[in-house]
Each structure stands twice: as C-alpha cells, then as structure tokens.
N, C-alpha and C positions, 0 to 999 in steps of 0.2 A: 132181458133183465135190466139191462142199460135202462131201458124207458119206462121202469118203474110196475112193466108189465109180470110179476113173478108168477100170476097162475096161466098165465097163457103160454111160459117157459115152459112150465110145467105138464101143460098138455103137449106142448109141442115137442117135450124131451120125451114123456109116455110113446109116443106114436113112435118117435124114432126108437126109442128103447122097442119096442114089436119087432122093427123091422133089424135089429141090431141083434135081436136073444140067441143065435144061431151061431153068432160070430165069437170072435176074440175080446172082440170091445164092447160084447154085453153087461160084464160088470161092471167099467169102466163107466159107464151111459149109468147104468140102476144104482153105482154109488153116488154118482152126480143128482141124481133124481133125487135119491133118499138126502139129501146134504141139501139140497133147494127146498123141498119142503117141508122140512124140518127144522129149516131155521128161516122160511120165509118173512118171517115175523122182524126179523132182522137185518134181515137184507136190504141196502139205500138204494134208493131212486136218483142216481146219479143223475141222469138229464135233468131232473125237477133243481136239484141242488147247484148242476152248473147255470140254469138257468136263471135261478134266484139269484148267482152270484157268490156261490156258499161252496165251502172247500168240497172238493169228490175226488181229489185225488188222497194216496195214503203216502204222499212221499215225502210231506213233512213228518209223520211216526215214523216212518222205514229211516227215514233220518236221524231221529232222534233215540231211536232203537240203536244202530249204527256206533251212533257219540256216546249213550250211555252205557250200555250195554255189553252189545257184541266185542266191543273193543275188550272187555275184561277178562270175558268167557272166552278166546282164543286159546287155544292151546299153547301156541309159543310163547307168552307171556309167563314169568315165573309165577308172577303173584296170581290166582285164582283165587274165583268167587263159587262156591255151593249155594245150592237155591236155598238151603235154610237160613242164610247168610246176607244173599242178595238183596232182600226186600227193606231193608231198614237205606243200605246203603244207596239202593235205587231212588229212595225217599230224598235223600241230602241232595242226590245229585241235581234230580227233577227238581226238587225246591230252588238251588241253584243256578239251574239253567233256565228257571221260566222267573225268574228274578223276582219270585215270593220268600227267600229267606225271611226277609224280616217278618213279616205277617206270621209266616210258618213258623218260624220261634218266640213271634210273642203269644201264638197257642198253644207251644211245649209248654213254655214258663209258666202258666194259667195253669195246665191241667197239672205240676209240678208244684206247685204252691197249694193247689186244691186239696191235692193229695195229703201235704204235707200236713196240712190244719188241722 
C-alpha cells in the first residue's frame, strides 16, 4: 500500500486472509481487508507523494491535534470541552494558529453585516 499499489494489497491480504480463516487472526486480516477496500478510494500513495516532495507523513496533524485539541479533552484539566461545544472553539484556535485570523474575521464581519441589512 506504501507504493500506491491498493488492489494488489488487496489480493494479497484475500489470499492470506484463506490461509488465516482457521486461526485467531482471521477477523483481525477480514477487518483489515474490508477497511482497505472500502475506503481505497482514499487511501495515499505515500511513495508517489515522498517522491514529488509532498508531505506523507501525518505528524504535523498528530501535532497539531496534540496543541489543540488533546490538551483540552484530558481529563485532569478542570476546565472540559463537550463535542457540541468543541467545534466553534476549534475554529478560533485553528484560525489562530495557522495565522488566518485576520482573513478569518474579515469573513465573520461580512457574513455579520449581510445578515444584518
């Protein structure tokens, strides 16, 4: 899957999923199976993308997850965030940290005066 190849994974996890049905790690293999070709459509071509020179790691999100995120939702922290809660403030922060506020609030203020007319 690394090389972009997802239907030859694909055969290649079938055959082993045969040889697997028997054992302990047959669902294990036929979840993997069914989750590859189900969302092959979405799966990257990491070799093509390191090799154009294009991010294929995910460890700037895992990052950025980490800093906005995770940090809030911990449990030891007093103050919690509810997921009907979180999405607005995930908004400010992401705006913040990828240093679009301004842009980002002069199309609050737009849609905010539209409104208001």
């Amino acid at each position: 899957m690394w090389h972009g190849k997802t239907d030859e994974a694909i055969t290649r996890l079938s055959e082993l999923y045969g040889f697997l049905v028997t054992t302990e790690f047959a669902d294990k293999a036929h979840d993997l199976l069914k989750y590859i070709a189900n969302n092959k459509a979405y799966l990257v071509d990491y070799e093509s993308r390191r090799t154009l020179g294009k991010v294929y790691t995910s460890s700037a999100i895992e990052s950025g997850v980490e800093s906005v995120i995770n940090t809030r939702f911990k449990k030891k922290h007093k103050a919690q965030w509810n997921r009907e809660s979180a999405h607005r403030v995930l908004q400010l922060r992401t705006s913040l940290a990828s240093n679009q506020w301004a842009q980002d609030w002069q199309l609050v203020r737009q849609h905010i005066y539209k409104n208001a007319a």
